[in-house]
C-alpha positions in Angstrom: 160.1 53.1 107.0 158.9 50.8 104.2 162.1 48.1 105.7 161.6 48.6 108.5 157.5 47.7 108.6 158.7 45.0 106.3 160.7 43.5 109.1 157.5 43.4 111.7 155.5 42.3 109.3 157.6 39.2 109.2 158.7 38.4 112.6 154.7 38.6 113.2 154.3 36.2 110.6 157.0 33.9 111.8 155.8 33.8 115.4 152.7 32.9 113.9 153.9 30.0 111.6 156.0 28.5 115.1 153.0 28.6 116.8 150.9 26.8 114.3 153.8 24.3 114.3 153.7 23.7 118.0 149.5 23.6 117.8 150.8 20.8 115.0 152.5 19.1 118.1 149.7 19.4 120.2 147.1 18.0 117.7 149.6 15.1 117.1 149.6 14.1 120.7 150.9 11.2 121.5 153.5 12.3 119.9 155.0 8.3 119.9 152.0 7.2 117.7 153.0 10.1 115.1 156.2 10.1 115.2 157.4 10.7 111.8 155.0 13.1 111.2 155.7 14.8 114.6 159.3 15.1 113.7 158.3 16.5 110.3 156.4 18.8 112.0 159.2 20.1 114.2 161.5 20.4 111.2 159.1 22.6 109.7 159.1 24.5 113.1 163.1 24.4 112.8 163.2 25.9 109.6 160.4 28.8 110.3 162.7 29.3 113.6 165.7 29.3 111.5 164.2 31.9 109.4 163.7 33.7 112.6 166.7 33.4 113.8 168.2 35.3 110.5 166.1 38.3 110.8 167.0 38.4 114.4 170.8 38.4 113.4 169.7 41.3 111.1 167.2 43.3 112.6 167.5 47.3 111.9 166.5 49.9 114.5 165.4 50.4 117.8 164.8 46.9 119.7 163.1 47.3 122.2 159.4 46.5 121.2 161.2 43.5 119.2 162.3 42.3 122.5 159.2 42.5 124.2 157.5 40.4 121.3 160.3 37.6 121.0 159.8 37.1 125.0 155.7 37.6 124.8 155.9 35.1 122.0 158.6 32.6 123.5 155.9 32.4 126.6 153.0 31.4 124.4 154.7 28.5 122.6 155.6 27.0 126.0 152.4 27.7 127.1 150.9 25.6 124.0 153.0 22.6 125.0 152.8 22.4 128.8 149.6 20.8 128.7 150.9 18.1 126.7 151.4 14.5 129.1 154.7 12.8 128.8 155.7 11.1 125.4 159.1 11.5 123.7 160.8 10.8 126.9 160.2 9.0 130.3 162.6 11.0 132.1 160.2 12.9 134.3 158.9 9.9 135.6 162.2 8.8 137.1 162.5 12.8 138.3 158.9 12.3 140.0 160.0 8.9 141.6 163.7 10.1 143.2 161.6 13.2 144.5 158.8 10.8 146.0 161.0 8.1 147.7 163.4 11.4 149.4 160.0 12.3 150.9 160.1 8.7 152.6 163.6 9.4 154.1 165.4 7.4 150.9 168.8 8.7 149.5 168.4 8.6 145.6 172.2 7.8 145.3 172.0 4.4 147.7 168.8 3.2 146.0 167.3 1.7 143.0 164.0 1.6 141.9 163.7 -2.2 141.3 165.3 -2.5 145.0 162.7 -5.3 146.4 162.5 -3.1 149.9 161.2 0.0 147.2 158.4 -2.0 145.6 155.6 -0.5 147.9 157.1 2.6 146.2 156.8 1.9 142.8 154.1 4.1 141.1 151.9 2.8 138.5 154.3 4.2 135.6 156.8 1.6 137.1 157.4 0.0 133.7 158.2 3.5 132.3 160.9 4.2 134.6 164.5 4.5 132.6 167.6 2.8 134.0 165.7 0.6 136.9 168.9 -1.0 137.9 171.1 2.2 138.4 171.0 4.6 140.9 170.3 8.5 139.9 172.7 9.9 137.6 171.1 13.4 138.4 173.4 16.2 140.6 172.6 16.8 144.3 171.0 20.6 143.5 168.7 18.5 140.8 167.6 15.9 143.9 166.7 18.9 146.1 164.4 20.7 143.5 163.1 17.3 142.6 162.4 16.9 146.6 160.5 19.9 146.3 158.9 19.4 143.2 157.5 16.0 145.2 155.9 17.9 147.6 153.3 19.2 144.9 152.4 15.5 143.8 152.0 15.4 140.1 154.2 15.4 137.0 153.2 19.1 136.2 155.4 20.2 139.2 158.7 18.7 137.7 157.4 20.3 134.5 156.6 23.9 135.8 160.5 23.6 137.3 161.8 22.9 134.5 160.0 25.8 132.6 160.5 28.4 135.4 164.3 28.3 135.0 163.7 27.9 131.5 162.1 31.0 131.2 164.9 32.7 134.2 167.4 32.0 131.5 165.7 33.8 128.9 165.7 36.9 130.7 169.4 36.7 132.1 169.9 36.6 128.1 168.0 39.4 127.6 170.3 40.9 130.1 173.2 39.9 129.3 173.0 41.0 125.5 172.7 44.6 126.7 175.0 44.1 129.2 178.0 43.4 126.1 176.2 45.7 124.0 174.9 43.4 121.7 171.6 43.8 120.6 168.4 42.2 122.6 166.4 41.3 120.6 169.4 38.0 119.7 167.5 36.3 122.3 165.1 35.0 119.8 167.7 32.4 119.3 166.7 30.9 122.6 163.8 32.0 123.0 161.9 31.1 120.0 164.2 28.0 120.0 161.6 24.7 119.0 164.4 21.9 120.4 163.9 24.6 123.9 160.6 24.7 123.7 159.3 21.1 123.3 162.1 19.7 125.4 161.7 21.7 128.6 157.9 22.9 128.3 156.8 19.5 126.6 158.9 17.4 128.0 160.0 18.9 131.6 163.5 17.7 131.0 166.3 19.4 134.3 168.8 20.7 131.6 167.3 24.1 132.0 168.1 24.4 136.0 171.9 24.0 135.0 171.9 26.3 131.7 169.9 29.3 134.1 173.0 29.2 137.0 175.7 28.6 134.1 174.4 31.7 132.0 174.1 33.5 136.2 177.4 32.6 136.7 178.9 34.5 133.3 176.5 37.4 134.3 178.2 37.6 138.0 182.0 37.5 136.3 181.3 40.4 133.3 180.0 42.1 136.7 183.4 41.4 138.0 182.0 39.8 141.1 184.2 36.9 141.2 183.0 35.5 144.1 178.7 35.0 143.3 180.2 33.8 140.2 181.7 30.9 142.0 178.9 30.2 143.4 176.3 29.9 141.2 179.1 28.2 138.8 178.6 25.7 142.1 175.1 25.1 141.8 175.2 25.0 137.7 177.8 21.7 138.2 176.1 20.4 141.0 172.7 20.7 138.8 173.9 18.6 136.0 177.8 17.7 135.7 178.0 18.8 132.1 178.9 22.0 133.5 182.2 21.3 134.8 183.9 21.7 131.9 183.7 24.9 132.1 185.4 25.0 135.8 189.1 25.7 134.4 188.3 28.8 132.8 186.7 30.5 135.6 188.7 29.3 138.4 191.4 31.4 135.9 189.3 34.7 136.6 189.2 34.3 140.4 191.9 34.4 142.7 193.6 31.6 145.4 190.2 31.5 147.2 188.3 29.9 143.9 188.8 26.5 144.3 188.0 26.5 148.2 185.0 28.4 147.2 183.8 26.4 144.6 184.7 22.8 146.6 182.9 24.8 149.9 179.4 25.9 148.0 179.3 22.2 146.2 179.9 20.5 149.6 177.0 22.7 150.8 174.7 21.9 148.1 175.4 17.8 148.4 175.3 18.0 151.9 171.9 16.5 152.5 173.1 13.2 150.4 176.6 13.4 152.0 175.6 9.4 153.3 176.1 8.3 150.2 180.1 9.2 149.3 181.7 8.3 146.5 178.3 6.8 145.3 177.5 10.4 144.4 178.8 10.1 141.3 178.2 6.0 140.6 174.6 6.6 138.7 176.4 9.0 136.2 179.8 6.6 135.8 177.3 3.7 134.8 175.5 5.7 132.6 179.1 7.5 131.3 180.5 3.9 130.6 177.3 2.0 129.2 175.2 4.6 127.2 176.1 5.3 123.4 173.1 7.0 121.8 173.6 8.9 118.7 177.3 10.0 118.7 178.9 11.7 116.0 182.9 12.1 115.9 182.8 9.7 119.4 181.3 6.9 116.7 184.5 7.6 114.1 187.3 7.5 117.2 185.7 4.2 118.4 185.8 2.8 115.0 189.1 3.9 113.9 190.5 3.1 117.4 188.1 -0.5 117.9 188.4 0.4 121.4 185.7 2.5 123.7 188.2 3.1 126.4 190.8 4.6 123.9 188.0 7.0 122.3 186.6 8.1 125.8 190.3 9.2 126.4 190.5 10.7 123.1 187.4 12.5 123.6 188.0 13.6 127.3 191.6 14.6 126.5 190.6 17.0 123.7 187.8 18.4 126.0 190.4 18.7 129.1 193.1 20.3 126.5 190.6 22.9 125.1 189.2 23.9 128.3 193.0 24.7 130.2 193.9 26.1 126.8 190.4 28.7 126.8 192.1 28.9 130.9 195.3 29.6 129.8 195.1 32.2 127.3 192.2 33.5 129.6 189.4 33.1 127.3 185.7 35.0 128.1 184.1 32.7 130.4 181.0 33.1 127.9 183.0 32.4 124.7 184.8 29.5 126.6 181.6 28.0 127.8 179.9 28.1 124.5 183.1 26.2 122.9 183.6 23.7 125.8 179.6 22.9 125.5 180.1 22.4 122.1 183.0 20.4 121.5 181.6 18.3 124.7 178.4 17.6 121.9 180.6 16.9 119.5 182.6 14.4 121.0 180.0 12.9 123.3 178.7 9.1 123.2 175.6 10.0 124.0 173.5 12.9 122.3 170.1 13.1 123.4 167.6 16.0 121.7 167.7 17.9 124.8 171.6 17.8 125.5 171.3 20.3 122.6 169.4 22.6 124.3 172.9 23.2 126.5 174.0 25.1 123.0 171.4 27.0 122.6 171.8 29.7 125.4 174.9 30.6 123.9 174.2 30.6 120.3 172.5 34.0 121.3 175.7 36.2 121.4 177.3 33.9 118.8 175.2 32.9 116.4 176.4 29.9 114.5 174.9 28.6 111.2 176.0 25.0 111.7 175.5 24.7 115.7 172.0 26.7 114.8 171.3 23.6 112.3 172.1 21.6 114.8 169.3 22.4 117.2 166.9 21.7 114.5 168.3 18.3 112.5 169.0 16.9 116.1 165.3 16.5 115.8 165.8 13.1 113.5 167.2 11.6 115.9 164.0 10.6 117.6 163.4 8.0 114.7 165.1 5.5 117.4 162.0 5.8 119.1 160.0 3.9 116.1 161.5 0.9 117.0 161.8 1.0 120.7 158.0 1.7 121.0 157.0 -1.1 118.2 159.7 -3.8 119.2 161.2 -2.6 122.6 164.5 -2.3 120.1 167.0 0.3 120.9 168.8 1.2 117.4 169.6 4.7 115.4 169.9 4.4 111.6 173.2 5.2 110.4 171.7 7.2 107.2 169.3 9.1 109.4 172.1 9.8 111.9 174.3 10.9 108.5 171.7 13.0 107.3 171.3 14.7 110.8 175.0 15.4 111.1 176.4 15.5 107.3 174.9 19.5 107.3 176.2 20.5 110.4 180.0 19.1 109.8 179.9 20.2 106.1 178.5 23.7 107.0 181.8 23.9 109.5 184.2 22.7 107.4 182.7 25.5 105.0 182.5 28.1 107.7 186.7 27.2 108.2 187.8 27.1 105.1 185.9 30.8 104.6 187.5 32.1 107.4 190.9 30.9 106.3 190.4 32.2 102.8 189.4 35.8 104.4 192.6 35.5 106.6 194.8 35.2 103.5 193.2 37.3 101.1 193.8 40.0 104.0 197.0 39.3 104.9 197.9 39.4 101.1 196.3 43.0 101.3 198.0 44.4 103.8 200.1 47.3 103.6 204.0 46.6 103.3 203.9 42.7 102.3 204.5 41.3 99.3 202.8 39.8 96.8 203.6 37.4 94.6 
């Protein structure tokens, strides 16, 4: 009994130290004037959370009051930060511009916003707007909720979206942790998740509408309804393309009519934008080809190779041969998802903060120490963001990008060579083998 009140005690007191953390954020507001201390601040929040995360991983007894307070507390924290206006990214300006000009009959894929036949279009955060010259790099599901975000007005809309699917994903979680018979109250791990929390409650960011039909789509195949699976697999690629990675593996669990299905629900989806072709996909390919923000092992192929062409390959190849190998050996699509998303981070050319958030989902039925650190060093590399505001220069430092990815490489490497050691020590153990 004593334990076990010991327990409550603490996850009361941790969910109190997060939320004095993200009170912290909100006092710091804007969070670009305060930067180092705002990412000191969130560190803190990461370590309380990784605390959290700990007890969650070890929690004795019955669950299901724990539950209720992990999702009770998760709504609080991103009720703390939705207030907050716009800082650590512009993002949801560009959102709240392709969602205003589709209102005027525009197609978000055949436009710009510094198109001269736009500018009676431009709002009055103009200036703010990322990648003027570029078409949307956004999925056509994304440019339909950001089409009905617009008809709200206001960057609170794009925000409230971006939460409501955020919070949709922490209850498929919830149901999906009892569903495998793991225990509930794991969805701490997203829930109480600070990356999760300031990036889509505080910073509105779309990575949450894929993440909520991705984690729907695994629900639909442990239900051994192929078919819905395929579907909302559908709308989780055609909300952000990160997602198709993960295509092979269930394509594996259907049967002939998969791919059909899957091409048929995606035409659906992109039907409204179907004027614009092959241009579908030309926003994302610029982007793809032209954007390197804080890489890790991306930064060590392009260096060791000299080439950026030869590392994408190397990185895509690796990706591609993982995900027909999960395929082949018919890997759990949930398993197989969380190794595709994070090899895809791993080997990416561009790591924003919220691109972790795609890890975090899955870090709930298995909880890794290194990918958990992740979600929380990833927070250093907003330090790019001194410099851009200051000087309008765009540069990471390499000893802050070491210092964010040094633990979480060491901590696998660790993690391996453990396992390996525990492989051998029982293998030397069993029954009938020698030992020398």
């Amino acid at each position: 009994m004593t334990s076990r009140r010991a327990q409550w005690l603490l996850l009361l007191l941790l969910a109190g130290l997060l939320e004095a953390a993200f009170l912290g954020l909100r006092w710091l507001h804007p969070l670009e004037e305060n930067l180092p201390e705002a990412v000191a601040v969130s560190l803190f929040a990461g370590i309380i959370y990784l605390l959290a995360a700990f007890l969650a991983c070890s929690w004795r007894g019955s669950a299901h009051a724990a539950v209720v307070v992990v999702v009770l507390a998760a709504i609080v924290f991103r009720a703390t930060l939705f207030p907050l206006c716009l800082t650590l990214s512009n993002d949801l300006y560009r959102y709240q511009w392709e969602g205003r000009i589709q209102l005027t009959g525009y197609n978000p894929y055949l436009t710009t916003p510094d198109d001269p036949e736009l500018a009676a279009l431009r709002p009055e955060s103009f200036e703010r707007l990322p990648g003027k010259a570029i078409p949307t790099v956004y999925a056509p599901l994304t440019e339909l909720f950001f089409w009905l975000a617009a008809q709200f007005n206001g960057l609170r809309a794009f925000k409230l979206l971006s939460l409501l699917f955020d919070l949709g994903t922490l209850l498929l979680i919830v149901g999906l942790l009892r569903l495998r018979g793991q225990p509930a109250v794991h969805a701490l791990l997203y829930g109480w998740c600070p990356l999760v929390v300031v990036e889509f409650a505080g910073s509105g960011h779309n990575d949450s509408l894929a993440l909520f039909y991705l984690l729907l789509a695994n629900l639909f195949i442990i239900r051994q309804r192929a078919a819905v699976s395929i579907v909302a697999l559908a709308a989780a690629v055609m909300s952000k393309w990160f997602a198709a990675v993960t295509v092979p593996v269930f394509l594996r669990r259907s049967r002939w009519w998969g791919a059909p299905l899957l091409a048929a629900a995606a035409a659906v989806i992109a039907l409204p934008y179907g004027a614009a072709g092959w241009n579908l996909f030309k926003g994302f390919m610029t982007y793809a080809e032209h954007w390197r923000n804080n890489a890790s092992l991306y930064a060590l192929l392009a260096a060791a190779t000299g080439q950026d062409a030869v590392a994408t390959g190397l990185a895509l190849g690796i990706v591609g041969g993982l995900a027909l190998h999960l395929a082949w050996t018919n890997t759990e699509p949930l398993r197989a998802s969380y190794l595709l998303l994070a090899a895809v981070l791993l080997l990416s050319p561009s790591v924003f903060p919220w691109y972790v958030t795609w890890l975090a989902p899955f870090l709930c039925f298995f909880p890794n120490p290194a990918l958990l650190l992740f979600t929380v060093t990833v927070f250093l590399s907003y330090h790019v963001l001194i410099d851009f505001t200051a000087l309008g220069l765009w540069h990471y430092s390499p000893w802050l990008v070491g210092l964010e990815y040094a633990p979480i490489y060491g901590l696998l490497l660790w993690q391996q060579w453990r396992a390996r050691r525990h492989f051998k020590t029982a293998n030397s153990c069993a029954p009938g083998r020698a030992r020398l």
